[in-house]
C-alpha positions in Angstrom: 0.0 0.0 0.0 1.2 3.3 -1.1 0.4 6.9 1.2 1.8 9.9 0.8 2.1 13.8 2.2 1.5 15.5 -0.9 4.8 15.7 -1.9 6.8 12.6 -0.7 5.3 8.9 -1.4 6.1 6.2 1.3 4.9 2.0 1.3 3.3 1.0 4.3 4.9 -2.0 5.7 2.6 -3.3 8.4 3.8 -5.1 11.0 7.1 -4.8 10.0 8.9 -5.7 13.5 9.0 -9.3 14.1 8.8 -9.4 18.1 8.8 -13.2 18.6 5.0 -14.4 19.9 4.4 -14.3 23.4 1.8 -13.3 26.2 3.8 -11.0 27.5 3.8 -9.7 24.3 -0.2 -9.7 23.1 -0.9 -8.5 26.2 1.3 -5.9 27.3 0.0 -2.0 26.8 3.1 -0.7 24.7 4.0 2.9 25.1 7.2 3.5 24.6 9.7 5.2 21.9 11.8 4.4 19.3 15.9 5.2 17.8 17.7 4.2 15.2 21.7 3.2 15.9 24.8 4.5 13.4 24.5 1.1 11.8 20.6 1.5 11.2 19.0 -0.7 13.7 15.7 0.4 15.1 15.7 0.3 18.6 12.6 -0.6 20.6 10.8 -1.8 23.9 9.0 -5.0 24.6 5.0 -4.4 24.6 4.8 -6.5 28.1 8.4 -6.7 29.7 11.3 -4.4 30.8 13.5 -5.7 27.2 15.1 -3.9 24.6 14.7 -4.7 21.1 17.0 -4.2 18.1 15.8 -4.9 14.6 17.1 -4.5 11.3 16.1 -2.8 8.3 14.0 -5.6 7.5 12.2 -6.1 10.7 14.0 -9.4 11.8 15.0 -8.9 15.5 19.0 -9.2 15.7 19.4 -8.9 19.6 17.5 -8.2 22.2 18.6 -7.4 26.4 17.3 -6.5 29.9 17.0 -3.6 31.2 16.1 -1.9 34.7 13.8 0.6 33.5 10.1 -0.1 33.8 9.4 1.6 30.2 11.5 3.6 27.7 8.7 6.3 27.3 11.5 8.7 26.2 14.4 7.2 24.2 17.6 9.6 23.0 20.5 7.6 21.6 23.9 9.8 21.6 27.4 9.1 20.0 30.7 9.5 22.0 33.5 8.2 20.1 32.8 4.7 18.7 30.5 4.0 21.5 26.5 5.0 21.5 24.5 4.8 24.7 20.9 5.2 25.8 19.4 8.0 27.2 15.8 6.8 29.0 13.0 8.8 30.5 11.0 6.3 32.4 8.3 7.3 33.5 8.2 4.7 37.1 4.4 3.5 35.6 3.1 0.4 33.7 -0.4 -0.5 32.2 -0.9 -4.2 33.8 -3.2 -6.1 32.3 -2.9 -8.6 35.6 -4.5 -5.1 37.1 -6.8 -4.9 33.9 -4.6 -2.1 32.6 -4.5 0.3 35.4 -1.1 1.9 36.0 0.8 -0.2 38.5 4.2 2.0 39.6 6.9 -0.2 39.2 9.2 -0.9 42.4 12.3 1.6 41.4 9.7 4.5 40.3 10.7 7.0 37.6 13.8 7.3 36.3 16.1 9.0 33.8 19.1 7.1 32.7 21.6 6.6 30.6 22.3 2.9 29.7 25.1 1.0 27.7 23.8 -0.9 24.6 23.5 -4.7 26.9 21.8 -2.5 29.4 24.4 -1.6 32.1 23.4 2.0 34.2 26.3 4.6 33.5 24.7 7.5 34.8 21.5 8.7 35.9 19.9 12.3 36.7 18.1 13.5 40.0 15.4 15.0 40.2 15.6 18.4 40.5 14.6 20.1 43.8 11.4 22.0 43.0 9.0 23.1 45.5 6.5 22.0 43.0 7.7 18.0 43.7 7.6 18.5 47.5 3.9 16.7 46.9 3.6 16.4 43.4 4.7 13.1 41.2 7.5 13.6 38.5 6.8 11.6 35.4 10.0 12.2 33.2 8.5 11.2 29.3 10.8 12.5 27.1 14.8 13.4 26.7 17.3 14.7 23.9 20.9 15.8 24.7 22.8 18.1 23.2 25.6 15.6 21.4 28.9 17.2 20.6 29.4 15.6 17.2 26.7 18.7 16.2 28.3 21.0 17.9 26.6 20.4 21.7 27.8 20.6 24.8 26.6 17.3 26.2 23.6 19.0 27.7 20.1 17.2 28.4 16.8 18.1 28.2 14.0 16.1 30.4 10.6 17.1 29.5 8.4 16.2 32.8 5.4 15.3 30.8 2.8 13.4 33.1 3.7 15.3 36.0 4.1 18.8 36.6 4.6 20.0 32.9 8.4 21.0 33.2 10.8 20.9 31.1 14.4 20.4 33.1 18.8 20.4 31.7 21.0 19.1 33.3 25.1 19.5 32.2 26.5 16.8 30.7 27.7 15.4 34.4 24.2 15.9 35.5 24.4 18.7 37.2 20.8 20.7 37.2 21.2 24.2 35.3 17.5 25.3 35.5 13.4 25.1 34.1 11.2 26.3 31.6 7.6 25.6 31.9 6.1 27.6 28.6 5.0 30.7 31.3 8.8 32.0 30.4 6.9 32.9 26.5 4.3 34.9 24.3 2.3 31.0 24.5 2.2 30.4 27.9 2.5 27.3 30.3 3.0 23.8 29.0 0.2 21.5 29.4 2.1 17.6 28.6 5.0 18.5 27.8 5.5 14.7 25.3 8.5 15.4 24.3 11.5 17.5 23.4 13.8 17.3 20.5 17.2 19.2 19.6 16.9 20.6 16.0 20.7 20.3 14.5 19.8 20.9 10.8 20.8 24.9 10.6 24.1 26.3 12.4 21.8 27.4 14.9 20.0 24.7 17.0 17.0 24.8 18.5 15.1 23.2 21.6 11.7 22.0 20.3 8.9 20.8 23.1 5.8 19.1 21.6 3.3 20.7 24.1 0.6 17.8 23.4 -2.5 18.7 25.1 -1.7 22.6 24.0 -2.1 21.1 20.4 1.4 23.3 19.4 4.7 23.0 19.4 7.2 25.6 21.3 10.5 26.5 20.6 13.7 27.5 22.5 17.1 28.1 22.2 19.6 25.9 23.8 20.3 28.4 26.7 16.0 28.1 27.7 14.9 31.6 26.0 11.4 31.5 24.2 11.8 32.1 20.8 8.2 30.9 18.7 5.2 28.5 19.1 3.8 26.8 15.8 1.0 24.2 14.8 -1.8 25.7 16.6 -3.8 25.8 13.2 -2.8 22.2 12.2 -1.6 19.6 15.5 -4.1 17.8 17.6 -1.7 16.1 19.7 2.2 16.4 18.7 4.1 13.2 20.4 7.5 12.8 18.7 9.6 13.8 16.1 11.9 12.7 14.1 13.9 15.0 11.0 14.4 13.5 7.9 16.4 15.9 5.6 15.2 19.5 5.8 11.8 18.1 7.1 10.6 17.3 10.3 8.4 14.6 10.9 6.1 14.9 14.3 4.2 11.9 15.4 0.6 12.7 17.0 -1.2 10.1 19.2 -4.5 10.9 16.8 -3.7 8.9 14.8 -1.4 10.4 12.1 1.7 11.9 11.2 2.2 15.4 10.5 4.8 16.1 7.9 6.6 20.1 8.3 9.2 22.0 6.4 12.0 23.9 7.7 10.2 27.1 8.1 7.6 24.5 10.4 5.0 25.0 8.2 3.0 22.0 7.1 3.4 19.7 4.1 1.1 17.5 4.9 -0.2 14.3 6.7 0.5 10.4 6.7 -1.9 8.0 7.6 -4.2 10.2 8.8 -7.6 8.2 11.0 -8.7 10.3 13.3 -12.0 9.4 13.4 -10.5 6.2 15.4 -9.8 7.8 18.1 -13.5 9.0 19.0 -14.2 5.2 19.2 -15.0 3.9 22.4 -12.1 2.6 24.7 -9.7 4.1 22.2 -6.5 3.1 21.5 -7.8 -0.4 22.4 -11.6 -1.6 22.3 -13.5 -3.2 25.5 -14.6 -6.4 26.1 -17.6 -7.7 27.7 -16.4 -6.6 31.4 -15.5 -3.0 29.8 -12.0 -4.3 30.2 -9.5 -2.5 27.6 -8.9 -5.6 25.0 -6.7 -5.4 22.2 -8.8 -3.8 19.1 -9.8 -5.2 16.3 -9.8 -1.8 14.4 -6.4 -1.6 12.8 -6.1 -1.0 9.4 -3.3 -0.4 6.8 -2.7 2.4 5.8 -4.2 4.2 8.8 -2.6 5.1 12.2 -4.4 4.6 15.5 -2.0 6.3 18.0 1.4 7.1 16.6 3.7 7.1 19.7 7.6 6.8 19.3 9.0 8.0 16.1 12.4 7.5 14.4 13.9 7.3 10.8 17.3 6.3 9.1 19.4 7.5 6.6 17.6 6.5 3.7 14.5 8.4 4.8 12.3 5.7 5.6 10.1 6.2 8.9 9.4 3.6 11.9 6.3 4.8 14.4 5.0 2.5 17.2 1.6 2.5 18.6 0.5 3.2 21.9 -2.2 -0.3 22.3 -2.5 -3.4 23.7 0.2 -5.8 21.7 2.0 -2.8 20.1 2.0 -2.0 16.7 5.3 -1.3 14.7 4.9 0.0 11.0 7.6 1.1 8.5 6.9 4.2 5.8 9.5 2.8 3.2 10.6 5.6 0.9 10.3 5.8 -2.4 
């Protein structure tokens, strides 16, 4: 099947992850992101268990390892020499469908990490010491560092998404420097801050937060000044986002992606379903208890909650789903 922005034509590959059959795996609630490694391997999370998964271009799994995160909500992978490491906002929460799918906190809690590539802690960040977390829960959901190979200074961003709607950078040895919360700005506060992404594609680079529930995306500069909001006019619910060439590509949990150009104006959309998500017990469906279940409304062609977002070299685009049993597609290029 064949979709396209407008201007750029894609195949949709449905399906395309191989995650070997399991229950852990139809039943898990996946919602988690995605990255792609220098050598092109997509990186992602088990729908049901605390496991990385690395699969090749074709969707054949290659490795997979253990990890002590409860779920990489926010993924970031950085370069340092030869090595490349994982940067992990974890939100401390799971969807147990032992629980029939309420949250269940997971033993360690939140947590923002940075992990080798077999899963071994080499650093992690505290949270910083806000009066608004005296009685208030921090749910770190998104990351991006500031990677010297553009340029950066090793900086990271934590965007503070299901908690208090911060967005927090620390130095590269994890020091805390300081906040933004959207009240600094001409748009005003954050309201789910998803995620936050480090635009390298001018000489300038810019600090973009998808401010979900605000339907918009705000932009900073790298030392926390407001500089513009966009997408008011055209974003329901901006998740992720992922650049491939001079175009960004911005994942939104109704069900589509939204394609923008440099000047973030908008191309156009992929796989656009909204209409899905006014079904009842969207993403999922319910069964006869009212008990989320995993839907049956899934169709190619058509997103039903676009969650993590990533793309390699050759343009092609990998989104995952935010359902019961996970759903990986590939947008192959050309």
């Amino acid at each position: 099947m064949r979709i396209d922005d407008g201007v750029t034509s894609y195949t949709w590959l449905e399906d395309w992850a191989k995650i070997p059959d399991s229950a852990s795996a139809r039943r898990g609630w996946a919602h988690h992101a995605l990255a792609t490694t220098r050598r092109g391997e997509i990186i992602a999370f088990h729908p049901g268990e605390s496991r990385f998964l690395a699969f090749d271009a074709a969707g054949d799994l290659i490795r997979s390892w253990e990890t002590g995160v409860c779920e990489a909500h926010g993924l970031a992978l950085v370069q340092e020499g030869d090595a490349e490491y994982l940067w992990i906002a974890d939100q401390g929460a799971r969807r147990a469908p032992e629980a029939d799918y309420q949250y269940e906190p997971a033993p360690k809690g939140w947590q923002v990490i940075k992990e080798s590539m077999d899963g071994r802690a080499i650093q992690r960040l505290d949270r910083p010491d806000l009066a608004v977390y005296v009685e208030n829960r921090y749910a770190p959901t998104g990351i991006a560092v500031f990677e010297e190979r553009f340029g950066g200074n090793g900086d990271i961003w934590v965007s503070d998404g299901y908690g208090q709607n911060y967005v927090h950078r620390f130095n590269a040895a994890g020091r805390y420097l300081g906040s933004i919360n959207g009240e600094e700005g001409a748009a005003g506060a954050f309201k789910c801050p998803h995620n936050v992404w480090i635009d390298t594609r001018e000489s300038d680079p810019e600090l973009y937060v998808a401010d979900r529930t605000n339907h918009r995306v705000q932009v900073y500069d790298l030392e926390g000044r407001y500089k513009r909001v966009f997408g008011e006019e055209f974003l329901s619910s901006p998740s992720a986002f992922a650049a491939i060439g001079e175009n960004l590509v911005i994942g939104e949990l109704r069900a589509r992606l939204a394609v923008v150009d440099r000047e973030d104006r908008l191309i156009g959309y992929l796989g656009s379903n909204e209409a899905v998500c006014t079904a009842d017990g969207w993403p999922n469906q319910k069964d006869d208890r009212g008990v989320p279940a995993r839907t049956d409304r899934l169709q190619p062609g058509r997103f039903n909650s676009p969650h993590g977002l990533t793309a390699d070299a050759q343009g092609n685009i990998y989104v995952s789903e935010w359902l019961i049993g996970g759903r990986f597609v590939k947008l192959e290029r050309g």
